[in-house]
C-alpha positions as CSV (number, residue, x, y, z in Angstrom):
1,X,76.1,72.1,81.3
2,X,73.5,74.6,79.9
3,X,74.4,76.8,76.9
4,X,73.1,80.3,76.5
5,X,71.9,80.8,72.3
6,X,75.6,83.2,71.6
7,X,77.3,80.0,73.7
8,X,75.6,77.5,71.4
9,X,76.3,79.7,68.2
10,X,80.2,80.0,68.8
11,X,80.6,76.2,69.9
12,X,78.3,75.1,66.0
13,X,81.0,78.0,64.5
14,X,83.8,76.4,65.6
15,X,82.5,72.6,64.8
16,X,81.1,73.7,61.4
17,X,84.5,75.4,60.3
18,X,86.6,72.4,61.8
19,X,84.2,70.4,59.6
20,X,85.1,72.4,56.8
21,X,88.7,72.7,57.2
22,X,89.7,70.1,59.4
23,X,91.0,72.5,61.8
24,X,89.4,75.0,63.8
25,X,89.2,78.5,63.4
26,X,91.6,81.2,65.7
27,X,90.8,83.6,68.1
28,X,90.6,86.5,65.5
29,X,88.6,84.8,63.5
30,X,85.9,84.1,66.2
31,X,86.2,87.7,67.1
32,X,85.5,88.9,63.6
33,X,83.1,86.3,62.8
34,X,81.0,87.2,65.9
35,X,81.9,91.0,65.9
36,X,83.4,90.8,69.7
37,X,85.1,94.0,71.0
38,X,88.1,92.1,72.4
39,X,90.0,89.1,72.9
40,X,89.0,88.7,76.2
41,X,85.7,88.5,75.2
42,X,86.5,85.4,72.6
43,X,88.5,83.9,75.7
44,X,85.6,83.3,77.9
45,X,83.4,81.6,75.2
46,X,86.5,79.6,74.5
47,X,86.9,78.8,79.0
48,X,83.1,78.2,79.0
49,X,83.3,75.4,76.5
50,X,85.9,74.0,77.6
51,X,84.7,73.8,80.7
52,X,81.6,72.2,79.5
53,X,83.5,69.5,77.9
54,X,82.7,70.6,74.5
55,X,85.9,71.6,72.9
56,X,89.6,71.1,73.9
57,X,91.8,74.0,74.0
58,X,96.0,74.9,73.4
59,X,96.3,78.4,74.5
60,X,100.0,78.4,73.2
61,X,98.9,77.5,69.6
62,X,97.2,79.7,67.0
63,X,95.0,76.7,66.1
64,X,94.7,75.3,69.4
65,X,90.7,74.3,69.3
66,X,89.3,71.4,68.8
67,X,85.8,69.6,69.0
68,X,86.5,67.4,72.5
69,X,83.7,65.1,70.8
70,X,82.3,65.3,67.2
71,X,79.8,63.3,67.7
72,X,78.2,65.7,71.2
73,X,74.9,67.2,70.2
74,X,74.4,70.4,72.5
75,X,70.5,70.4,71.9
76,X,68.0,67.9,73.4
77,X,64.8,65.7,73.1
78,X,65.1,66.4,77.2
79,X,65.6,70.4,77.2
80,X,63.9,73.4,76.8
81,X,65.0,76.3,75.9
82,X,64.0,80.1,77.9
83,X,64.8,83.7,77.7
84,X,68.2,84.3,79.9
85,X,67.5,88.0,81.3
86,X,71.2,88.5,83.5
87,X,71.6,88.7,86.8
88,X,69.3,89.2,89.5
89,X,70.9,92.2,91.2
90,X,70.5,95.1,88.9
91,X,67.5,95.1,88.3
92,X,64.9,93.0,85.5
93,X,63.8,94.1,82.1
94,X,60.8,91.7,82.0
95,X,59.9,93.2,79.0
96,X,62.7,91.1,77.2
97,X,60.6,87.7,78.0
98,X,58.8,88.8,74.2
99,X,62.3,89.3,72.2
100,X,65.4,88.6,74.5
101,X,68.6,88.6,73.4
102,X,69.9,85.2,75.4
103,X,68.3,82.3,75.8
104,X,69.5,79.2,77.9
105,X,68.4,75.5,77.3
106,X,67.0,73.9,80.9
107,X,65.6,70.5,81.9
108,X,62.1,70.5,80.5
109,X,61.4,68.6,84.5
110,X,61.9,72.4,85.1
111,X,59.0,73.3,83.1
112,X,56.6,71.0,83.7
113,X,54.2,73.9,84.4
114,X,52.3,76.0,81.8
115,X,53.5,79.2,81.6
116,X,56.2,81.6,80.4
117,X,59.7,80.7,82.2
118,X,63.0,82.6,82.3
119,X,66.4,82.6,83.5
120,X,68.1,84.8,86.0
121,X,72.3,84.7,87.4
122,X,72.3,85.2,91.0
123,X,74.8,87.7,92.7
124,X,75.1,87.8,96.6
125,X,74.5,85.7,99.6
126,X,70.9,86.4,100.8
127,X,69.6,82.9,99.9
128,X,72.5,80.7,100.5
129,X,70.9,78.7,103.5
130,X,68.2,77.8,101.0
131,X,71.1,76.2,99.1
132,X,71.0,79.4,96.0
133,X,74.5,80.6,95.9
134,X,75.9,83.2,94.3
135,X,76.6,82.7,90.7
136,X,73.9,80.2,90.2
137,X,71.1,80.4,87.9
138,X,67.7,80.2,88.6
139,X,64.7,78.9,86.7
140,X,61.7,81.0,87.5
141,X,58.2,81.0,86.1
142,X,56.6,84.7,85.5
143,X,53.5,85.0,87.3
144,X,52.4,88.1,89.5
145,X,51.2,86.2,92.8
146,X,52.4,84.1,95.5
147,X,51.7,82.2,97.8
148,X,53.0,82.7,101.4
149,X,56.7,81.6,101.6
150,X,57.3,81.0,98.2
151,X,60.5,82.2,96.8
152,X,60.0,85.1,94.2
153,X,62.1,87.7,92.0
154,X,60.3,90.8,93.5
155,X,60.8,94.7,91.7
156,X,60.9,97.1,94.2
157,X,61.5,100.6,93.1
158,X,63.0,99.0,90.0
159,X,65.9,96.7,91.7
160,X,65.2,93.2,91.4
161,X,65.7,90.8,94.7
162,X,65.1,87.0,95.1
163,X,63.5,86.1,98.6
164,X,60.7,84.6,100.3
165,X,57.5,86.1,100.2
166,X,55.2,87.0,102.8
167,X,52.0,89.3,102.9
168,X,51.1,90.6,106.1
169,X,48.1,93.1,107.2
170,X,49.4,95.7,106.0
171,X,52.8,95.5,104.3
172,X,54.8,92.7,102.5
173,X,57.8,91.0,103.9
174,X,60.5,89.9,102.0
175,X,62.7,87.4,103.9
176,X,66.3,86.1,103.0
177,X,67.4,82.5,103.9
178,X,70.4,84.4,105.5
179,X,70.6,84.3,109.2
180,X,72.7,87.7,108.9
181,X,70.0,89.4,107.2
182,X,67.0,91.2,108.2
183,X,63.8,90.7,105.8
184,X,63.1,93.2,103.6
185,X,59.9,95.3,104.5
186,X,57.6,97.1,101.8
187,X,54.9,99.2,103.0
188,X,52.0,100.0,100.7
189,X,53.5,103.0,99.6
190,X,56.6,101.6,97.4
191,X,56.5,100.4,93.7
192,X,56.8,96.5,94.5
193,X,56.4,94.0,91.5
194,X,56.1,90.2,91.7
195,X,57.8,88.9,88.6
196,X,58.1,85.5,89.3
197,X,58.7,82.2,91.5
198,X,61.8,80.4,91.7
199,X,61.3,76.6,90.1
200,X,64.6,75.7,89.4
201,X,68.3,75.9,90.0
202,X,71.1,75.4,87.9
203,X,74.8,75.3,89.2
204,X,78.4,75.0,87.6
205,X,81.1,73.2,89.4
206,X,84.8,74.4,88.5
């Protein structure tokens, strides 16, 4: 299971100080350590880990972590590692492919092509009969043009949407793989941006 880079630092955290110790460290001392603003917020580092098989947790015990497997590297000869901008429904700050604040580690197959890649969570249903559901993540290389029917993260008007592109005489379509849904239409008059083409998928299991 991919790690996002504040993922990966709180799982070496809690291995280096169990190292250390012997025993891993509590709650308040994650929180502290990684200057969280709640428990909560420790909690679902903690859930994500130990649903990635990483670490083992007792939520009755005050010391209740512990490394599922010392000897589990979370980096890879056969990953790479790309900006992780958020989800796909508000809206993309591009801009934070130079100096984001997440990244995520992906199969490299999933960059086999040159150029700059990034990492997007998808919320809502308009792609799910091209098997993207919501909460995946997708792997998409930034590039400005498309080719007809190719899926893309478009900008229009600032709101980011992932769909299938189509250029027609005189507008663009955008088309969702929802049978529910009517495509998209952009007339030559709105603000739309192409920011990139979907290579990639990435999907957790619970």
């Amino acid at each position: 299971m991919a790690l996002t880079e504040k993922q990966k630092e709180v799982y070496d955290y809690i291995s280096s100080y169990a190292d250390q110790f012997g025993h891993a460290p509590t709650q308040k001392e994650i929180k502290e350590r990684f200057e969280l603003k709640s428990f909560g917020s420790v909690q679902r580092y903690i859930k994500y880990l130990v649903d990635a098989g990483l670490i083992e947790c007792d939520w009755n015990a005050r010391r209740g972590l512990k490394i599922a497997n010392s000897g589990h590297s979370t980096t890879s000869r056969d990953e790479g590692e790309i900006p992780y901008l958020g989800n796909v429904a508000a809206g993309i700050p591009i801009e934070a492919l130079e100096s984001p604040d997440e990244t995520i580690k992906v199969p490299l197959n999933m960059l086999r092509t040159s150029g700059q890649h990034f990492a997007l969570r998808i919320r809502g249903n308009s792609m799910i009969e091209d098997g993207i559901l919501n909460n995946d993540i997708i792997v998409c290389r930034y590039q400005n043009k498309a080719e007809q029917g190719e899926t893309v993260v478009a900008i229009i008007e600032g709101e980011a949407t992932v769909k299938r592109f189509y250029k027609k005489q005189k507008h663009i379509e955008l088309h969702p793989a929802n049978s529910e849904m009517n495509p998209i239409i952009v007339d030559k008059s709105e603000d739309l941006k192409l920011a990139g083409i979907v290579v990639g998928l990435l999907r957790r299991y619970d």
